[in-house]
N, C-alpha and C positions, 0 to 999 in steps of 0.2 A: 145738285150736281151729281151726276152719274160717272162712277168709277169703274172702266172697266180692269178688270184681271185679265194680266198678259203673262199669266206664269203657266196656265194652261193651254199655250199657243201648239199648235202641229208642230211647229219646228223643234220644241222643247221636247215635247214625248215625244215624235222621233229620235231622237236625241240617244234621250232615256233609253228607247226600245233598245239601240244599239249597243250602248254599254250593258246592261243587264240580260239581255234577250239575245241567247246563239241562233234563235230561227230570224229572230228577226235584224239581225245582223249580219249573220251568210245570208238573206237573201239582198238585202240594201251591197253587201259588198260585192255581189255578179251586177250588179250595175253603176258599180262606184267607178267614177271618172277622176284622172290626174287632179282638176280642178276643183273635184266635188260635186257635191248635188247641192247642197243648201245656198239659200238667199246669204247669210252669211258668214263673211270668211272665219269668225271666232267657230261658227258649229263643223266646219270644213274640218277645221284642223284640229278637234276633237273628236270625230268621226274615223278622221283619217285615222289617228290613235287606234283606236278601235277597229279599225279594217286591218290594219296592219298588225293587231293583234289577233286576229280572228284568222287572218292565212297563214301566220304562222304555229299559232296553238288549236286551232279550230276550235276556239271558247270565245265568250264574247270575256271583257276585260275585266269588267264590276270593275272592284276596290282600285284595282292595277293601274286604269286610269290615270290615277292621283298620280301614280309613278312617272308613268310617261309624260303627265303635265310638268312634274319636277325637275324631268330630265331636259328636257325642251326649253324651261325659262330660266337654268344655269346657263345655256349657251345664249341666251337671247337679249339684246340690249334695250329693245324697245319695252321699258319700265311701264308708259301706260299702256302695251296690248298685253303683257304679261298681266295687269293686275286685272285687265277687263276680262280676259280668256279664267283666272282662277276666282275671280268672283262669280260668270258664268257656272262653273266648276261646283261651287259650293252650294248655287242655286238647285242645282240639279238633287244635287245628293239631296237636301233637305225634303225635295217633289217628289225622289225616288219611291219609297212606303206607299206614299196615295196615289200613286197611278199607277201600282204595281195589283192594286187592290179594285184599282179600277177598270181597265182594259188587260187584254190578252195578249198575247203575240199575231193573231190573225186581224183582232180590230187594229194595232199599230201599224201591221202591214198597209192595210184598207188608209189608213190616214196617212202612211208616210207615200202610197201609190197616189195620192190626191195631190199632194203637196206636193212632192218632187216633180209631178208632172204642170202643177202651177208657177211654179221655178221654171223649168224649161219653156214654158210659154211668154211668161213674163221677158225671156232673155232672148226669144226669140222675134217675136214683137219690136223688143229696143233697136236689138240689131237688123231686122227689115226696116224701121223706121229712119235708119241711121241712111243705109242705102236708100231708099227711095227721095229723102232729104238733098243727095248727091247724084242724083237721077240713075242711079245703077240699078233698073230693074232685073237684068240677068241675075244680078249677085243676089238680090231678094229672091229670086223664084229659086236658084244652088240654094239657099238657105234652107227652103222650105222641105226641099227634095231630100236635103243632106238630114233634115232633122228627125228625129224616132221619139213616139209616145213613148215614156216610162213608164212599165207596166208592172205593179204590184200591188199583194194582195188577191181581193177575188175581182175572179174575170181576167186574171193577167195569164199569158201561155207562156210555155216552159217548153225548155230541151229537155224531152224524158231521158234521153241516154247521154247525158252530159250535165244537170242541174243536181249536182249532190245535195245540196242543199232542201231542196225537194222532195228528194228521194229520202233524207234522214227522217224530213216533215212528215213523209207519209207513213213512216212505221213506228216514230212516234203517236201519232193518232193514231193507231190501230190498236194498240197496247193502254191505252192511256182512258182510263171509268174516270168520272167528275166525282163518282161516290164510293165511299168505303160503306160494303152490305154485310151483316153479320151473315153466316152459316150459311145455308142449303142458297138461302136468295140472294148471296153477294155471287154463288157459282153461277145460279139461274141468269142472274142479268148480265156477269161475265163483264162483256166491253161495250154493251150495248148501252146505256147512259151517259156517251160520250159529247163533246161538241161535235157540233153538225148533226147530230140523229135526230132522230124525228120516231118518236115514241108513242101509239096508243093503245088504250084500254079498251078491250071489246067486252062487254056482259050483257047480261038481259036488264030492262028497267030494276031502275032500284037494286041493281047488282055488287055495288060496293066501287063503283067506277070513281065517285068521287074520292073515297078513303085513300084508296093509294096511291091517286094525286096527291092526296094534302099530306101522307106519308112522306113519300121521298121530298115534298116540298121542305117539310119540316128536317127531312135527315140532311136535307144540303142545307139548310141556312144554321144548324148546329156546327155542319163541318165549314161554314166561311163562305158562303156559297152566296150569289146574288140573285132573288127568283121576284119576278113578275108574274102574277097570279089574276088572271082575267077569268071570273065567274058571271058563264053567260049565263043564266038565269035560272038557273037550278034550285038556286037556293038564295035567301037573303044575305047581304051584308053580316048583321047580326050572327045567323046561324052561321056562317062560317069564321068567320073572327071567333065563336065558341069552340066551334070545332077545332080550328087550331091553337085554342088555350087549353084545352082535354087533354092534346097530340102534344105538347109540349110541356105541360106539368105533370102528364100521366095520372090525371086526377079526372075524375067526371063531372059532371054539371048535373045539380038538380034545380027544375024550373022553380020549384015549390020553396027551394031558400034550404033546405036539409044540410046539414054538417059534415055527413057523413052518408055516404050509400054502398050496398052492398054488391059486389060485379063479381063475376066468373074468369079468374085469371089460370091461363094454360101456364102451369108447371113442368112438364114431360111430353115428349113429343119423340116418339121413336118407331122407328120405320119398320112395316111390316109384310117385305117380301110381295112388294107391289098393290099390295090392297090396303084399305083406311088404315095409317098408323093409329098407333094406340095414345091415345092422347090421355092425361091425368089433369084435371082439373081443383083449381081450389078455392074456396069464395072468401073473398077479402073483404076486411070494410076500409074504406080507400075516406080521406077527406073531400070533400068538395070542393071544386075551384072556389075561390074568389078573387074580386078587380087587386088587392093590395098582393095578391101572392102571381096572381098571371102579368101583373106588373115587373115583378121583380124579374120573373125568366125571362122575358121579353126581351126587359134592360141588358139583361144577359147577352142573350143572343145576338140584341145588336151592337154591342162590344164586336163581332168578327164578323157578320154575315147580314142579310138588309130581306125582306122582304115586301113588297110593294101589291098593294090590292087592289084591283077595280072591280066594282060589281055593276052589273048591267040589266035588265031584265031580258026576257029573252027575245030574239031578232031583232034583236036594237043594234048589236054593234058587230060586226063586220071585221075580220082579221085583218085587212087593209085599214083598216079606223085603226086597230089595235096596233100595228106594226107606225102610223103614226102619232100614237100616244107616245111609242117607245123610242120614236125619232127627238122627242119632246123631253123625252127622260136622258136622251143622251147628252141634249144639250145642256143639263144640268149634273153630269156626269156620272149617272146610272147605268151601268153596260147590263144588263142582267145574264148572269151563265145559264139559267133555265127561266123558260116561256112555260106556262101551264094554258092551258082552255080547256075552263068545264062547264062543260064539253061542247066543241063540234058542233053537233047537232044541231044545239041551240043557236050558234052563230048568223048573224043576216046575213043574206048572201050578199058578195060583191057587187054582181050586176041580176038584179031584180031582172029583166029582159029574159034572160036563157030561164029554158024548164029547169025545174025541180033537179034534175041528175047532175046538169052542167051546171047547175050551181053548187053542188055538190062537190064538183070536179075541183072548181073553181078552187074554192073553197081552201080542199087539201093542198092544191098546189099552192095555194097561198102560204100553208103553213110551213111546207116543204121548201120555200125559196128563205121565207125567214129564216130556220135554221143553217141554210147555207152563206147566206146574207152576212146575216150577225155569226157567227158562228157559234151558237148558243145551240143546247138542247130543248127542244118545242114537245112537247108532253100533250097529251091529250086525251079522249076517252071518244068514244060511240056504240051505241045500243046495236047488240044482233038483231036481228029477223026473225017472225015470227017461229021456224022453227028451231031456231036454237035456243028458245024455250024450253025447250022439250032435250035438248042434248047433254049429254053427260058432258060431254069433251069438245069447246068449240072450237070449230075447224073455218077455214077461208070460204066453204060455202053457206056456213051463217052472219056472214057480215051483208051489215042493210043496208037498206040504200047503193047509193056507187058503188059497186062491186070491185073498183079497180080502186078505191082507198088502199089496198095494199099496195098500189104500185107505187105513190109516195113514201109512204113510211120504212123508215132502215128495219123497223121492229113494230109488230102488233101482240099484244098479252092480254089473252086470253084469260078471264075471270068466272073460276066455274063453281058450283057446288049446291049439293043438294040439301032440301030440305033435313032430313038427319046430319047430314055435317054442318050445315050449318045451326042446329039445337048445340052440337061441338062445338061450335067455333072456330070448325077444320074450313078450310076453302083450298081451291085450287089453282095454280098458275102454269098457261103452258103457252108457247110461241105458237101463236096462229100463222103468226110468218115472221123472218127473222132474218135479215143478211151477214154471213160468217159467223152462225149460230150455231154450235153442237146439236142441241136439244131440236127434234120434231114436234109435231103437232101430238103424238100424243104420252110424251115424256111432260108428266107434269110436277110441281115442287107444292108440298103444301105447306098452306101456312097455319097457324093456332094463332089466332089472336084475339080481343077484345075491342068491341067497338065504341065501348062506353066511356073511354079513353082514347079514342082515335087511333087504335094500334089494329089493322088487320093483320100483321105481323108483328107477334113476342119471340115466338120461335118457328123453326123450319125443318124441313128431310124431305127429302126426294123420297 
């Protein structure tokens, strides 16, 4: 016998969005009607709670709720919808934590715009069917006229000079990194790391493009963060699963079985008036991972944060395959807040038919509607052109291939350094292109790091 779970229903997290969630509350209350929006009346009148919370305090309710449920079933006699309405009530609280952990206020929107507009179809159906039953066609076709898509979430328009609600939403997002960065490189990335961005790494082959994917990969799921990691064929399974057991124990891996190995960790890192800072170096003997000790951080880390792998080999899997793996992963209730692809390049294209470049196009734009989509961060990487081999400082005329890859991405960074810096283990980072970005193309942040532990970055200076 198969049991389905009805505690994860649309109605229920919309529900939830409203009491916990101010965006996602002022925007359900600019379309909240006398009657309500929900199928039913128990979620009606615990909405309404909250609507009427929300125009008056302009906060959504949380805890307060319970208040106004208290105050409502002293006046009320009907004994079973009181106990139905506070057992409703205690449902919620209990789901509160796990869907708060699961979805965003933008996916809630996305699901309460589905839903509410399935409700009004549903009600509007009955009632043509009621008329047509009574032969009242005029009054079915008033019906149809008099009715309005509910529109929320993405894809729904707004009144720019009247939708405060909207307008709070937008300077929120602008203000609001998914990552806390130590030092020079929490200034560098600034607010660029956000939901909705769209992030890649530009270098020459074997430039270090993967490292600072698997970087920030690993700094969001320390800080609670939910990352789906599709490695198009760069590298194996294996080697990557090492690498992020390096990245995450800060311990290196020897093939040979060794205990202990010797690696070059930057201690000092101090800026020298625009040219190479002076780095100090010190050589460690560091333990070697093993399964029973990259066990244990793992265990760790998934205590608050989840990370999910797919590996592919290369032109096998396609961003559209990818963005329906993650439709697969919803329904099991994985939102991911960051998309990685390493990298790009490697990707099959969507439609094999178009040249080389429009697949190319294709491609980006595919990655670029995901992060608007989902509202999630999409991370990425792609190889320069043969001349920005040769360049100190890469600029937007050494990016390969599709030239207009910048016109998707909110941000491109630049990965540079020369062979003597990197004998250092100095490298370089600068915005090739970058939208409401301080930093130019050739304002760069270096980094001192170790890669024998997965750390392109220990420490940083402009």
């Amino acid at each position: 016998m198969k049991v389905t779970q009805r505690d994860g229903t649309a109605e229920r997290q919309v529900m939830i969005g409203c009491i916990v969630s101010k965006k996602v509350l002022a925007a359900v209350a600019q379309k909240w009607k006398d009657h309500g929006l929900f199928s039913s009346r128990h979620a009606n009148l615990i909405v309404q709670w909250a609507v009427v919370h929300y125009r008056k305090y302009n906060t959504a309710p949380k805890g307060a709720v319970q208040q106004y449920f208290h105050e409502w079933a002293d006046t009320n006699k009907d004994a079973e919808l009181v106990g139905a309405v506070g057992s409703l009530l205690s449902g919620l609280s209990a789901e509160t934590e796990r869907l708060k952990q699961q979805l965003t206020p933008d996916h809630l929107l996305d699901i309460a715009g589905r839903y509410f507009e399935g409700v009004r179809l549903k009600d509007l159906a009955a009632q043509m069917t009621a008329c047509l039953e009574r032969g009242d066609v005029e009054q079915a076709h008033a019906l149809v006229e008099k009715s309005r898509k509910i529109e929320l979430g993405l894809g729904s328009g707004i009144d720019v000079l009247t939708d405060q609600a909207a307008l709070e939403a937008a300077f929120e997002r602008r203000t609001e990194s998914m990552l806390e960065l130590p030092g020079a490189m929490g200034n560098f990335y600034d607010k660029a790391l956000r939901r909705g961005g769209f992030v890649s790494f530009l270098s020459k082959e074997k430039g270090g493009k993967s490292y600072d994917l698997q970087d920030i990969t690993i700094r969001a799921v320390q800080q609670g963060l939910k990352v789906a990691y599709f490695e198009m064929g760069d590298d194996t399974r294996e080697d990557v699963m090492i690498r992020f057991a390096c990245r995450s124990t800060e311990r290196p891996f020897d093939a040979d079985g060794n205990r202990t190995k010797r690696i070059p960790m930057p201690v000092k890192l101090e800026s020298n008036d625009g040219e190479m800072p002076d780095v100090a170096v010190e050589w460690e003997d560091r333990t070697c991972i093993t399964v029973p000790h990259v066990r244990e951080v793992f265990a760790q880390m998934a205590e608050s944060g989840h990370l999910k792998l797919w590996n592919n080999p290369a032109g096998t899997l396609s961003v559209t395959a990818a963005d329906a793996i993650l439709d697969e992963c919803a329904r099991d209730g994985f939102f991911p807040d960051i998309v990685c692809f390493d990298y790009a390049d490697l990707a099959a294209p969507i439609d094999r038919k178009l040249d080389k470049l429009d697949q190319e196009r294709e491609t980006w734009m595919a990655m670029r509607s995901m992060s608007q989509k989902r509202h999630t961060l999409v991370l990425t990487a792609t190889q320069c052109n043969r001349e920005g081999f040769e360049a100190r400082v890469l600029k937007r005329e050494h990016i390969g291939g599709y030239h207009l890859k910048m016109a998707f991405v909110t941000g491109m960074v630049g990965i540079n350094q020369t062979p003597k810096e990197k004998q250092l283990g100095l490298s370089r980072r600068n915005w090739v292109v970058g939208r409401g970005l301080e930093f130019g193309e050739n304002r760069c942040a270096w980094y001192a790091g170790c890669l024998a532990i997965g750390q392109p970055c220990l420490l940083s200076s402009f």
